[in-house]
N, C-alpha and C positions, 0 to 999 in steps of 0.2 A: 620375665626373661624372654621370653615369643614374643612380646611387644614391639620390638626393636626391630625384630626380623621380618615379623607379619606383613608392615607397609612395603618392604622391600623384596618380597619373594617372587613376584613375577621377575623383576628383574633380575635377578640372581638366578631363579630358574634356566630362566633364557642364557643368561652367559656362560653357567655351568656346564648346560644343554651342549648347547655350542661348541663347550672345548672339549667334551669329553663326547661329540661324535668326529672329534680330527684329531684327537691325539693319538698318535701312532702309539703310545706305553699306554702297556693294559695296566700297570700300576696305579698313572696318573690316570685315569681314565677309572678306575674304581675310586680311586679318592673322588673324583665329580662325582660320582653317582653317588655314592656316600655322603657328601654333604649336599644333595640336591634332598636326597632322602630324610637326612637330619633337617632342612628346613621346609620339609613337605610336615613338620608333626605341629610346627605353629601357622604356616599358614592356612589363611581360608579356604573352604570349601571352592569357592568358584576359580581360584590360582590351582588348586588340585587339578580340579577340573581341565582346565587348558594345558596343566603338564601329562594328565592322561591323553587328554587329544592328542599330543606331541609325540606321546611313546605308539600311539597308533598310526601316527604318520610316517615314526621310525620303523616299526616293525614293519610295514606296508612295502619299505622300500626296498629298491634292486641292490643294493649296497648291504654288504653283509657285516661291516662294520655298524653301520648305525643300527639293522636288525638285532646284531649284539650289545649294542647298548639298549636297546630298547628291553629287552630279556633283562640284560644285569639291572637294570633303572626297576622293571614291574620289580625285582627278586627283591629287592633292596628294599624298596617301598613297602613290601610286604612286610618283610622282618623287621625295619626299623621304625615305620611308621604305617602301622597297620588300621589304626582310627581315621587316617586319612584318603586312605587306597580304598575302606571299605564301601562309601559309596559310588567308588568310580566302578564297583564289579562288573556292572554290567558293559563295564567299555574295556576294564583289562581280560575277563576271563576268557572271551571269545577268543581274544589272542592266544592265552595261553596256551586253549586247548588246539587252535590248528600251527601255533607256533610249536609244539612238542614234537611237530613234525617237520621241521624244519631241516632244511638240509644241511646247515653245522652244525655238528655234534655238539658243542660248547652251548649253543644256543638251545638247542630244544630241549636239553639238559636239564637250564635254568626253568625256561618255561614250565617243564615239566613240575618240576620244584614249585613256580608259582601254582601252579592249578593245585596239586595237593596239599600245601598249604593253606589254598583259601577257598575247595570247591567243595567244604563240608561235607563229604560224605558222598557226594558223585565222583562215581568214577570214569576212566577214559578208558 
């Protein structure tokens, strides 16, 4: 079933990426995140990889839209595809823990959410 997906999930990545940092509707904008996340559990390791990079350059940014994608995308990736996210930790959990500080509420929310979720037993 992941077969199908695997050769094509950088690209997909990217175009989901894409719509769901310009969609004005936070609906459509969690369905992208949502199935970025559903194809983050068959793709490879090194396609992970590059969309962890991606949600680092979102959360990085001056733009509070893509900062909240970057939040809903780590949250998502956590719950839905947590075998995939696990070796990116050491590139989303930094985020999490100074994104919990973030100055939209909605955001450091999620963040929040992803660190205890995935920071085993350390706390903030």
């Amino acid at each position: 079933r992941g077969r199908l997906v695997r050769a094509h999930a950088g690209k997909l990545f990217s175009m989901l990426l894409s719509s769901a940092s310009t969609e004005a509707s936070a609906l459509v904008r969690s369905n992208f995140v949502a199935a970025i996340a559903a194809i983050a559990r068959y793709a490879t390791e090194p396609r992970v990889n590059a969309l962890a990079l991606e949600i680092v350059r979102l959360a990085q940014s001056e733009a509070e839209k893509e900062r909240a994608v970057a939040a809903q995308l780590a949250l998502e990736l956590s719950r839905s595809a947590p075998d995939a996210l696990r070796p990116q930790a050491t590139l989303i959990l930094p985020l999490a823990f100074v994104g919990a500080y973030d100055t939209e509420a909605a955001g450091s929310k999620k963040w929040n959410e992803v660190w205890d979720e995935n920071a085993g037993g350390v706390t903030n």
